[in-house]
DSSP file (Angstrom, degrees, kcal/mol; ACC not computed):
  #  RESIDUE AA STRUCTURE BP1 BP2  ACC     N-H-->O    O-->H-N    N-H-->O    O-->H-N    TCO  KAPPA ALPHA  PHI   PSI    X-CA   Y-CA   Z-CA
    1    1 A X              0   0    0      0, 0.0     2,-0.3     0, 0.0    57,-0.3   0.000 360.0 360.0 360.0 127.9    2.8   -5.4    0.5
    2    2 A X        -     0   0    0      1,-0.1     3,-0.1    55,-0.1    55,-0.1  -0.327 360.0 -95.9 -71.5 138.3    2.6   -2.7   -1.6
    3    3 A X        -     0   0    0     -2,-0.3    -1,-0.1     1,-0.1     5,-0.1  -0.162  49.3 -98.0 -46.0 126.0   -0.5   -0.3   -2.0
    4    4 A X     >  -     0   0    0      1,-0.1     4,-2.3    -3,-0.1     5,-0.1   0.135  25.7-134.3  -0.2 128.1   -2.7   -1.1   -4.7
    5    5 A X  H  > S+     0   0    0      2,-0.2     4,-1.7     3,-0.1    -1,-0.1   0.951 109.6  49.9 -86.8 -32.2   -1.7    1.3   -8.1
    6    6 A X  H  > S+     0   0    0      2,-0.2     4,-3.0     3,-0.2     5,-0.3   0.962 117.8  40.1 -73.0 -57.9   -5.9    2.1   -8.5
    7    7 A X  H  > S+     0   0    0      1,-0.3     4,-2.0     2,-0.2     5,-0.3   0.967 116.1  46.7 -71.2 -49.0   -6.0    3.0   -4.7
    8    8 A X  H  X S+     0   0    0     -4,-2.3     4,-2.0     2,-0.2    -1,-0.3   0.880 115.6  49.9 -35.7 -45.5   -2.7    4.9   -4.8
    9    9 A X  H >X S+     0   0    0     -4,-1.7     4,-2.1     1,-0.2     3,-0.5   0.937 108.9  50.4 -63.8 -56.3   -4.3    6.5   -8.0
   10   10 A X  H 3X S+     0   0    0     -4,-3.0     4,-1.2     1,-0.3    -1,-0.2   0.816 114.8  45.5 -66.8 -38.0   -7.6    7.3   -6.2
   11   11 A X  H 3X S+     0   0    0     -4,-2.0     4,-1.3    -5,-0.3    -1,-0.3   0.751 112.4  44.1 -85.6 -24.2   -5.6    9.0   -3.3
   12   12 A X  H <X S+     0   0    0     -4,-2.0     4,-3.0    -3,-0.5    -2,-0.2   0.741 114.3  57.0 -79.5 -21.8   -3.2   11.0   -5.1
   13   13 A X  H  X S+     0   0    0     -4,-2.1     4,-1.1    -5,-0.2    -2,-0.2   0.831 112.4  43.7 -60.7 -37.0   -6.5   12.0   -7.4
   14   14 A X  H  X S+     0   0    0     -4,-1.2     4,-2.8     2,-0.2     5,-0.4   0.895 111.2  47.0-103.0 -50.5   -8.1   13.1   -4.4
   15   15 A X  H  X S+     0   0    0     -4,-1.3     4,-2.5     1,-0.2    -2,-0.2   0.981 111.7  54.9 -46.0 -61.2   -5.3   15.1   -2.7
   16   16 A X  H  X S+     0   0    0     -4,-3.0     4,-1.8     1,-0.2    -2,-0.2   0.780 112.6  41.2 -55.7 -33.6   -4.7   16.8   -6.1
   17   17 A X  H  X S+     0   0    0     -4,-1.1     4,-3.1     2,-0.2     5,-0.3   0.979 119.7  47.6 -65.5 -63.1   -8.7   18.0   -6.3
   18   18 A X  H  X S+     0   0    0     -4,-2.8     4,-3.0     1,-0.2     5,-0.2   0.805 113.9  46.9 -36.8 -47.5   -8.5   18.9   -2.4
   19   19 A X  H  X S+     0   0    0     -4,-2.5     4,-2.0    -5,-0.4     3,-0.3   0.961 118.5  41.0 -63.9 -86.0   -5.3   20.7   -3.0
   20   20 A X  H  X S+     0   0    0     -4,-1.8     4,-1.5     1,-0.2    -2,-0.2   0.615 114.8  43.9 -20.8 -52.7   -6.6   22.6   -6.1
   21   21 A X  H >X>S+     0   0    0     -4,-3.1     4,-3.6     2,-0.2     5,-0.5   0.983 115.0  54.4 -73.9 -53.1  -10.2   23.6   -5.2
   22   22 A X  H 3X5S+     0   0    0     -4,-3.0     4,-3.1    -5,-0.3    -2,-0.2   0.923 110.6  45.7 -47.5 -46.0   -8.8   24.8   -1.5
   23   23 A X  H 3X5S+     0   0    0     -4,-2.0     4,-2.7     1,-0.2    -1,-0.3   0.933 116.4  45.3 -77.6 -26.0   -6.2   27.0   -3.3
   24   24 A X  H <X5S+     0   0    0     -4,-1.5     4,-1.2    -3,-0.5    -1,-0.2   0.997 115.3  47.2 -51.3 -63.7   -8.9   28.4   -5.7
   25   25 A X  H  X5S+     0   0    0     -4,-3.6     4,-2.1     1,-0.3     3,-0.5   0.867 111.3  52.3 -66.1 -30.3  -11.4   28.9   -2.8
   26   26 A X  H  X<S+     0   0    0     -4,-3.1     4,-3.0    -5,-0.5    -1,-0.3   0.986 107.6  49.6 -62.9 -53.2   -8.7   30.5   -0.8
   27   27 A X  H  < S+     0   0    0     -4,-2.7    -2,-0.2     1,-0.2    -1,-0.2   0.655 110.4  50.9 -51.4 -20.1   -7.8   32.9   -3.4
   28   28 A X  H  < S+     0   0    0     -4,-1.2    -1,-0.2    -3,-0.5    -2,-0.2   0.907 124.6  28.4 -93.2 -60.0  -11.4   33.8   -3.9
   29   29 A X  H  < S+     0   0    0     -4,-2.1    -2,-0.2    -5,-0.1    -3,-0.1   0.700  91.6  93.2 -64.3 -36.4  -11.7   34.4   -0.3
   30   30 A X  S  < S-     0   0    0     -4,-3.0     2,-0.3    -5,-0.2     3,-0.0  -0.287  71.0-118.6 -82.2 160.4   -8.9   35.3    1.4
   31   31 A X    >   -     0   0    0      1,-0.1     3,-2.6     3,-0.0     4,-0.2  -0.603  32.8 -99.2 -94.4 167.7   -8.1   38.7    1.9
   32   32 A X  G >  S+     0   0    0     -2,-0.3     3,-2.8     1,-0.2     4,-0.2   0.878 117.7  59.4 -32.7 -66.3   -4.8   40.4    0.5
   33   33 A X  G 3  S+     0   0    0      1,-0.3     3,-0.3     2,-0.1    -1,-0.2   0.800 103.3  51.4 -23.6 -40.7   -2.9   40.1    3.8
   34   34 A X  G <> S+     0   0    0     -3,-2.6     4,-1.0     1,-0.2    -1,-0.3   0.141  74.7 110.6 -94.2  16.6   -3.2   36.4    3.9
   35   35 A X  H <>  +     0   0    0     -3,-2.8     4,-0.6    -4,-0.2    -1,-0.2   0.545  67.1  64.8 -85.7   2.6   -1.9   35.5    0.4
   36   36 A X  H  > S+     0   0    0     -3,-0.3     4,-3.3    -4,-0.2    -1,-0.2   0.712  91.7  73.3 -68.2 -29.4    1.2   33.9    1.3
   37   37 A X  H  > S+     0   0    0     -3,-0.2     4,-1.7     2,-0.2    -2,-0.2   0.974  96.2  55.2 -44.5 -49.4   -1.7   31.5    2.8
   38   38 A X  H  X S+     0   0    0     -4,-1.0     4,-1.5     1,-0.2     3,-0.3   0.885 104.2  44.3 -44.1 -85.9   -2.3   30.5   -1.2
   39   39 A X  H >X S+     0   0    0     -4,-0.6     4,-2.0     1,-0.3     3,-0.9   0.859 112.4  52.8 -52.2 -59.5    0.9   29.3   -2.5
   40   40 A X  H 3< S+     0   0    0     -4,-3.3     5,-0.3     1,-0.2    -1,-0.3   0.881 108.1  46.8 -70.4 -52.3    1.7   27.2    0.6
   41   41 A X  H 3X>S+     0   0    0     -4,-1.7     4,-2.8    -3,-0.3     5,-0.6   0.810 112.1  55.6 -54.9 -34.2   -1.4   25.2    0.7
   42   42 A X  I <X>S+     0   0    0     -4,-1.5     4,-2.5    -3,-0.9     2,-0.9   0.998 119.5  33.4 -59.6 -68.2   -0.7   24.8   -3.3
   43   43 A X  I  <5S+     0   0    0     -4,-2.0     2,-0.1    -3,-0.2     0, 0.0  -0.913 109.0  63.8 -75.7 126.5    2.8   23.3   -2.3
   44   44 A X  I  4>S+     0   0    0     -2,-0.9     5,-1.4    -3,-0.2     6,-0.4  -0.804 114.0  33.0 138.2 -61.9    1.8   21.7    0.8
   45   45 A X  I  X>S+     0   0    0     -4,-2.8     5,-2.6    -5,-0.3     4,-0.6   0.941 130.8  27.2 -68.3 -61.1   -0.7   19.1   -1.4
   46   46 A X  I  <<S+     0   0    0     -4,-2.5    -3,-0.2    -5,-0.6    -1,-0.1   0.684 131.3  34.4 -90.5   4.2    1.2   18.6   -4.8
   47   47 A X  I  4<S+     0   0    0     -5,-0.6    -1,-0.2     3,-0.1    -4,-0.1   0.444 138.5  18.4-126.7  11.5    5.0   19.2   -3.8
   48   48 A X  I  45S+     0   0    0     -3,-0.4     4,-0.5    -4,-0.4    -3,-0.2   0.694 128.8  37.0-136.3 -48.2    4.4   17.4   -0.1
   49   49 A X  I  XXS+     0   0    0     -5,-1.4     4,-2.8    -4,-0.6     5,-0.8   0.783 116.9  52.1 -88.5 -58.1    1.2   15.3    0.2
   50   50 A X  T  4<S+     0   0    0     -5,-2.6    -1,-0.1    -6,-0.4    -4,-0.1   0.691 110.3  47.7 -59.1  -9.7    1.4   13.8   -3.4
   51   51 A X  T  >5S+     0   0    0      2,-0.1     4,-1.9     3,-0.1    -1,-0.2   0.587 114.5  43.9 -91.9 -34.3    5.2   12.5   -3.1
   52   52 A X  H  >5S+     0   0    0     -4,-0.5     4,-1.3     2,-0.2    -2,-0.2   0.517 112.2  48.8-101.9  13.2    4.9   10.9    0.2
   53   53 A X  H  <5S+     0   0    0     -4,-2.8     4,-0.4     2,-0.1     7,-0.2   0.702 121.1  43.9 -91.6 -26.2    1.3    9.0   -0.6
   54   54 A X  H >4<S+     0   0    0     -5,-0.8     3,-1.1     2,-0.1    -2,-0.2   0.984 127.4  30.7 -64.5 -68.2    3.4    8.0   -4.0
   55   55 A X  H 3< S+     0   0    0     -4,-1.9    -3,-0.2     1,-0.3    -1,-0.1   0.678 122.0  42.3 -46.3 -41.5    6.5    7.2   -1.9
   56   56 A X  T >< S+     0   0    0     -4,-1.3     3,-1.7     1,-0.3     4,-0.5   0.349  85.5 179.2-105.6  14.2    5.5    5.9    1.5
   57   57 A X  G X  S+     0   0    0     -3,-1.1     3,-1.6    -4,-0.4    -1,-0.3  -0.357  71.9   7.3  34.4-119.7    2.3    3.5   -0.3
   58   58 A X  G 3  S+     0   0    0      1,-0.3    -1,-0.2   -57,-0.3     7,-0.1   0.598 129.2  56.7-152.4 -57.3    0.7    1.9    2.3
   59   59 A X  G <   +     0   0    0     -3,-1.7     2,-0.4     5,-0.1    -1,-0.3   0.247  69.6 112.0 -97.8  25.4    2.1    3.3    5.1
   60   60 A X  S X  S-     0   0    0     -3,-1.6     3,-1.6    -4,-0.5    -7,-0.1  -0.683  82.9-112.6 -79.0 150.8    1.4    6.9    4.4
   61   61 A X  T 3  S+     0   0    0     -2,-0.4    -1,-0.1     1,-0.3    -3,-0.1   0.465 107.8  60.7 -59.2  -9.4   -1.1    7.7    7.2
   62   62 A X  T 3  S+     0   0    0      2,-0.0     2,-0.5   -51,-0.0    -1,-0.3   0.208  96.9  91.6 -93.9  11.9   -4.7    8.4    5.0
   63   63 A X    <   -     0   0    0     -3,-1.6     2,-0.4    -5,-0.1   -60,-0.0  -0.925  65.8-153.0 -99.8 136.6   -4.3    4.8    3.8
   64   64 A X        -     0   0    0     -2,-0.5    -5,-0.1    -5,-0.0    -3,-0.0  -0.988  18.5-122.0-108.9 131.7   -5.4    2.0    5.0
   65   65 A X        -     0   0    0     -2,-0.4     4,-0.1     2,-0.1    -6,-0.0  -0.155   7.7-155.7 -86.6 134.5   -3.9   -1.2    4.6
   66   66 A X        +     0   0    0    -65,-0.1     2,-0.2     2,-0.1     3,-0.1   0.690  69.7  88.4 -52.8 -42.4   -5.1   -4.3    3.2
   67   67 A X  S    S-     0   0    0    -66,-0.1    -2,-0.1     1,-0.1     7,-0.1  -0.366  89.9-100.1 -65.2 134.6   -3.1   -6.6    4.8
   68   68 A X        -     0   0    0      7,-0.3     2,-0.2    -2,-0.2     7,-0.2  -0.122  36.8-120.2 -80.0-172.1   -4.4   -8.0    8.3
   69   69 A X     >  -     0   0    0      1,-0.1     4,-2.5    -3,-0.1     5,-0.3  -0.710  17.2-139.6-114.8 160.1   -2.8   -6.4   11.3
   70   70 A X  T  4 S+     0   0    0      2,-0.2    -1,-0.1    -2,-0.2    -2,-0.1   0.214  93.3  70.5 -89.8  -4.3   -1.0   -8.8   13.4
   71   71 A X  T  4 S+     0   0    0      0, 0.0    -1,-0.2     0, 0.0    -2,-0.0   0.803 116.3  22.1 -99.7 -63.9   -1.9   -7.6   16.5
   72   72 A X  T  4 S-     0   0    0      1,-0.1    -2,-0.2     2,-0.0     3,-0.1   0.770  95.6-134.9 -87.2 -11.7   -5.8   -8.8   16.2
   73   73 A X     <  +     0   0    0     -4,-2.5    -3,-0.2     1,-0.2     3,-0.1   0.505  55.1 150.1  66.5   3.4   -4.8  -11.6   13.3
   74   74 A X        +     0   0    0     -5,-0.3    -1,-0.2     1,-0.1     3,-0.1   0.015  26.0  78.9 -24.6 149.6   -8.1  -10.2   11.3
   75   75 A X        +     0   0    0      1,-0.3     2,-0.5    -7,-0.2    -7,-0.3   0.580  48.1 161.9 123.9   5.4   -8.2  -10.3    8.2
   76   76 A X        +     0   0    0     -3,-0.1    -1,-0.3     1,-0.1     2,-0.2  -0.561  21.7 178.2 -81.3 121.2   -9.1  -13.9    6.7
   77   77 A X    >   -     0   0    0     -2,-0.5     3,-2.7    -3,-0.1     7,-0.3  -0.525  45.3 -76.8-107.1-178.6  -10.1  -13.9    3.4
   78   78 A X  T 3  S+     0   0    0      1,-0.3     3,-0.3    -2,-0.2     4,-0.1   0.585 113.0  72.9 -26.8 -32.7  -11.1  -15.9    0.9
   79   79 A X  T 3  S+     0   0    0      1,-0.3     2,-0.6     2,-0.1    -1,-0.3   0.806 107.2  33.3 -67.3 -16.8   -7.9  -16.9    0.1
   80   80 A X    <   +     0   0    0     -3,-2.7    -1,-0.3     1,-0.1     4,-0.3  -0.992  61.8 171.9-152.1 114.8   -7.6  -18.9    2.9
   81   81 A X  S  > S+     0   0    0     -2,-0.6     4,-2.9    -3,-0.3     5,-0.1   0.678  80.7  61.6 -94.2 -49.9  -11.0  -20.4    3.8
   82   82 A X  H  > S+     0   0    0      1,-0.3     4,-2.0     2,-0.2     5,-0.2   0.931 103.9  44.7 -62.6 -46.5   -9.2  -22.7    6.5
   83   83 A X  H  > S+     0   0    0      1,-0.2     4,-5.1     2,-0.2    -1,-0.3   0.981 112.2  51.9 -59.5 -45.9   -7.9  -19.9    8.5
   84   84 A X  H  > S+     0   0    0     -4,-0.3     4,-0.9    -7,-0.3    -2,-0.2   0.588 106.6  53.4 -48.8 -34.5  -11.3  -18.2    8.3
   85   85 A X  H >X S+     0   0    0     -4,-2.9     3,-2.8     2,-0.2     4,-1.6   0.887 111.9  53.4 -69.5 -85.5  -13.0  -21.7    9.6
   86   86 A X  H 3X S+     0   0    0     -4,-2.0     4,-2.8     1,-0.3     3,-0.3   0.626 100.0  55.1   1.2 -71.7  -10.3  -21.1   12.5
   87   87 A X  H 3X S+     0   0    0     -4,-5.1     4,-2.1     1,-0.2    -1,-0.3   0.868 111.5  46.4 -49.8 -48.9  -11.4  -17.9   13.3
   88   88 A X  H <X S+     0   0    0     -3,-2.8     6,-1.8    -4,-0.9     4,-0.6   0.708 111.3  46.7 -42.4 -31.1  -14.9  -19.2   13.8
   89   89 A X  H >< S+     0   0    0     -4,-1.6     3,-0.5    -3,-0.3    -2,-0.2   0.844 109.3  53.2 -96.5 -40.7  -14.3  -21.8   15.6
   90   90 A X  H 3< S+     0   0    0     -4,-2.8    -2,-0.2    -5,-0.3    -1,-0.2   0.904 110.6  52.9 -61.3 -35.7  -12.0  -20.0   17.8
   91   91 A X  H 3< S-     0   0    0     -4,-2.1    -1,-0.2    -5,-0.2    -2,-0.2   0.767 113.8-112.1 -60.7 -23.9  -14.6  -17.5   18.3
   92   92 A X  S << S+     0   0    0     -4,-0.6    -3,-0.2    -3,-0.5    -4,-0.1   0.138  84.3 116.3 102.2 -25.5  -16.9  -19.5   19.2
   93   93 A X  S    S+     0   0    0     -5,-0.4    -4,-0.2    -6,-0.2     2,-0.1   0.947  77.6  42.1 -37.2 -56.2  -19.4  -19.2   16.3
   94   94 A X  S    S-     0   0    0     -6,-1.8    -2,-0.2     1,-0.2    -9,-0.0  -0.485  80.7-131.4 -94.0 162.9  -19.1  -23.0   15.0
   95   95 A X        -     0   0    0     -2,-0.1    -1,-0.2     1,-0.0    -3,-0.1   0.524  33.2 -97.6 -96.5-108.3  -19.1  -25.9   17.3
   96   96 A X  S  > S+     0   0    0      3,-0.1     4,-0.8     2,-0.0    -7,-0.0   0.109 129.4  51.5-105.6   3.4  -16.1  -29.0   16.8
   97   97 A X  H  > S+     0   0    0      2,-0.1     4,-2.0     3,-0.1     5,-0.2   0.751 114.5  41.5 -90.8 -36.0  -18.7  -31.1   14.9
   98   98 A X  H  > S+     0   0    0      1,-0.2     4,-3.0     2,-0.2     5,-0.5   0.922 117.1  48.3 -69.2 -47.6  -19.5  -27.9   12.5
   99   99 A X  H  > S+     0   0    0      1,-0.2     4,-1.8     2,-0.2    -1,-0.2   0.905 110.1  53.8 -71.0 -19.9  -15.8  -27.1   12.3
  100  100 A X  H  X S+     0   0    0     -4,-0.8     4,-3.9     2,-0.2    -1,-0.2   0.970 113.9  39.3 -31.3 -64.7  -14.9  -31.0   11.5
  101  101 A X  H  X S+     0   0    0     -4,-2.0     4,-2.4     1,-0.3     5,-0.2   0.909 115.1  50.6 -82.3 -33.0  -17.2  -31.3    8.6
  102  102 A X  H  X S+     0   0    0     -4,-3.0     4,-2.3    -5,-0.2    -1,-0.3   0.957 111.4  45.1 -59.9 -41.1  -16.6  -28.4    7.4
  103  103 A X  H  X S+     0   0    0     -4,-1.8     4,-3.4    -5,-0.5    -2,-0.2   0.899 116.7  51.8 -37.1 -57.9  -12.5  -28.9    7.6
  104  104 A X  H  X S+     0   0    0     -4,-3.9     4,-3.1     1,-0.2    -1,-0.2   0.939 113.1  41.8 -48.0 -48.0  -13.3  -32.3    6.0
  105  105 A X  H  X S+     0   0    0     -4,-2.4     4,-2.0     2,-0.2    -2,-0.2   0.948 114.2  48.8 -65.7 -45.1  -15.4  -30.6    3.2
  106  106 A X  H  X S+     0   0    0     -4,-2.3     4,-1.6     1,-0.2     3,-0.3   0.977 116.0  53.2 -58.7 -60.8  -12.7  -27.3    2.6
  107  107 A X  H >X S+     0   0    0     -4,-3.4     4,-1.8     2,-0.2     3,-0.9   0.886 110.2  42.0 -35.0 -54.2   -9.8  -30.3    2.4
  108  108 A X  H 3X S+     0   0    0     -4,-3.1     4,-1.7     1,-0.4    -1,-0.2   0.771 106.9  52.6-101.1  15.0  -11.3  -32.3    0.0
  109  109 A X  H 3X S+     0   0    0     -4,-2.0     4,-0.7    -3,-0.3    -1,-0.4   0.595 112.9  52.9 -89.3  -2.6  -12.5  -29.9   -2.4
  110  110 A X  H <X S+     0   0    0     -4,-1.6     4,-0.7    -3,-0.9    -2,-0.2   0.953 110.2  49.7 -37.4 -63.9   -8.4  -28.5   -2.3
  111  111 A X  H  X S+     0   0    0     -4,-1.8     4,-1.4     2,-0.2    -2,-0.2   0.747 114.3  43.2 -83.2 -39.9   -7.7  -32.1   -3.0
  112  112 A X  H >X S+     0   0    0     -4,-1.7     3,-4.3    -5,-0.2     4,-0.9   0.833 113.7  47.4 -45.2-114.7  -10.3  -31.6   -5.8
  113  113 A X  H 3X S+     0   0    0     -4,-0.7     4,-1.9     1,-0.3    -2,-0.2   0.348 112.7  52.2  22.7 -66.7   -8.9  -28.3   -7.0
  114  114 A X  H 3X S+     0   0    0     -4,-0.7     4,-1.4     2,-0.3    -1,-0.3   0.612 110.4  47.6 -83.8 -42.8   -5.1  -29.9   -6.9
  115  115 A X  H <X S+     0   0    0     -3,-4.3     4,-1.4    -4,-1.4    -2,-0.3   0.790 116.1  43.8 -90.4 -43.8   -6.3  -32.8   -9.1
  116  116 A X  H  X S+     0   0    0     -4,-0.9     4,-2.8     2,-0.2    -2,-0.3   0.954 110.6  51.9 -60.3 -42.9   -8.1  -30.3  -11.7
  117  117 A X  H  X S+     0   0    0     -4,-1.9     4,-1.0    -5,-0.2    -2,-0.2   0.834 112.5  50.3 -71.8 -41.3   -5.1  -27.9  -11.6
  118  118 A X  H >X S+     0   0    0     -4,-1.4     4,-2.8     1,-0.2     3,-0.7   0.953 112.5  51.9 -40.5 -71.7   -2.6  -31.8  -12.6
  119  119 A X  H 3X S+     0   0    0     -4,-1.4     4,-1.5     2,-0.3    -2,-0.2   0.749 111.3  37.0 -64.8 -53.6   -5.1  -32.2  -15.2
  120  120 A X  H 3X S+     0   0    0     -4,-2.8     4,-2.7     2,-0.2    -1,-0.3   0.925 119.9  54.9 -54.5 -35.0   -4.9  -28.5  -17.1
  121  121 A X  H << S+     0   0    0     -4,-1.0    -2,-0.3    -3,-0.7     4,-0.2   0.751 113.8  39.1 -83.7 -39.9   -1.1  -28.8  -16.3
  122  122 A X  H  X S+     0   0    0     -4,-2.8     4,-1.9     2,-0.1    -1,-0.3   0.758 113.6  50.9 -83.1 -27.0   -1.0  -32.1  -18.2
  123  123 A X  H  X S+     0   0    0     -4,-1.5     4,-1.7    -5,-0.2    -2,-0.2   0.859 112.1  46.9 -86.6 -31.4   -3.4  -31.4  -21.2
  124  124 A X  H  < S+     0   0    0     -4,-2.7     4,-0.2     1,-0.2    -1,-0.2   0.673 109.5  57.9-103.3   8.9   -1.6  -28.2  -22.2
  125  125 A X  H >> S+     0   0    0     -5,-0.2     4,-1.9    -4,-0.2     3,-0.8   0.900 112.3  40.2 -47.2 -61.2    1.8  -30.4  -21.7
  126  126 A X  H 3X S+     0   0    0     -4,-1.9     4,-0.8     1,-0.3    -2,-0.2   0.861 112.3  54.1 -81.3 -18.7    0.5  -32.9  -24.4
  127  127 A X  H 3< S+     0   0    0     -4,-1.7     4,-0.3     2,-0.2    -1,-0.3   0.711 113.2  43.4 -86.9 -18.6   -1.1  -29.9  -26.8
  128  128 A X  H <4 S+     0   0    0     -3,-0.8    -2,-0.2    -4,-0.2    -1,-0.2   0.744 117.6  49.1 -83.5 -28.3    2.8  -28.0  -26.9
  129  129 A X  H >X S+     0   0    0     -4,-1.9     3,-5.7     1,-0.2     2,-1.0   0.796 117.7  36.9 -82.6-100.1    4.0  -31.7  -27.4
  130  130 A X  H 3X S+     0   0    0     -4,-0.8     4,-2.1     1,-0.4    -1,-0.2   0.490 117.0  55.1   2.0 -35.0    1.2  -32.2  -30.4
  131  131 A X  H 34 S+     0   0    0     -2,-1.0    -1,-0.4    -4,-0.3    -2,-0.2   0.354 112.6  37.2-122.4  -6.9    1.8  -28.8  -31.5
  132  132 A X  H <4 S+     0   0    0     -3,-5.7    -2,-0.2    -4,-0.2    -1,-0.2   0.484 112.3  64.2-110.5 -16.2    5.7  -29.4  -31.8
  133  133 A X  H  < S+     0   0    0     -4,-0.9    -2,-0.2     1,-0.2    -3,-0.1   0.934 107.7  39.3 -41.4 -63.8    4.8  -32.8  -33.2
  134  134 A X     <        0   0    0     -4,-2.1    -1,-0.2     1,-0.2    -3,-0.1   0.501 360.0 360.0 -77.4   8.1    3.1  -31.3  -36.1
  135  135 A X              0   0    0     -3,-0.0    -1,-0.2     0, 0.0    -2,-0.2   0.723 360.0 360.0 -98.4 360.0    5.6  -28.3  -36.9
């Protein structure tokens, strides 16, 4: 999955300040001798850090991933309530009578959900039908 473009944004935003104020504060500070020091830090953020957080997304190494890692199988969200039951239950949180009714409940509000989603899917069928009717 590919990095978020607002979190990409925020990390290339933030390397670009880092990069910038460091090379300021270095010029201010450093003494003559050390002034090669300037220019690489300058190229070292914008021509080094800011192409691979663009390039490698997700998996450049100050990012952290969204997706859950596979290893611990973390990571259940909201999208999936049912895995997220799982996880509980597997943990030990719920007991099998909590994780029944709940299962029962998650199912049939999907079954709900499924039956609303027919019902939008069918009214704005018959309103393009109506709506080619009248042209």
């Amino acid at each position: 999955m590919a990095l978020p473009t607002f979190e990409k944004k925020r990390l290339i935003g933030l390397i670009a300040i880092l990069s910038f104020g460091l090379t300021a504060l270095l010029a201010v500070l450093l003494p003559p001798a050390l002034g090669p020091l300037i220019p690489a830090v300058f190229i070292t953020g914008y021509f080094i850090l800011i192409p691979l957080a663009v390039v490698l997304g997700e998996q450049f190494p100050l990012v952290a991933s969204d997706e859950p890692d596979a290893a611990t199988g973390s990571g259940a969200t909201a999208d999936n309530p049912i895995a997220a039951l799982r996880e509980r239950y597997a943990s030990g949180e719920i007991d099998e009578a909590e994780f029944e009714r709940k299962l029962d409940r998650l199912l049939a509000t999907e079954d709900l959900d499924e039956r609303f989603e027919r019902m939008e899917a069918d009214r704005g069928e018959k309103s393009r039908e109506r709506d080619l009717e009248l042209e």
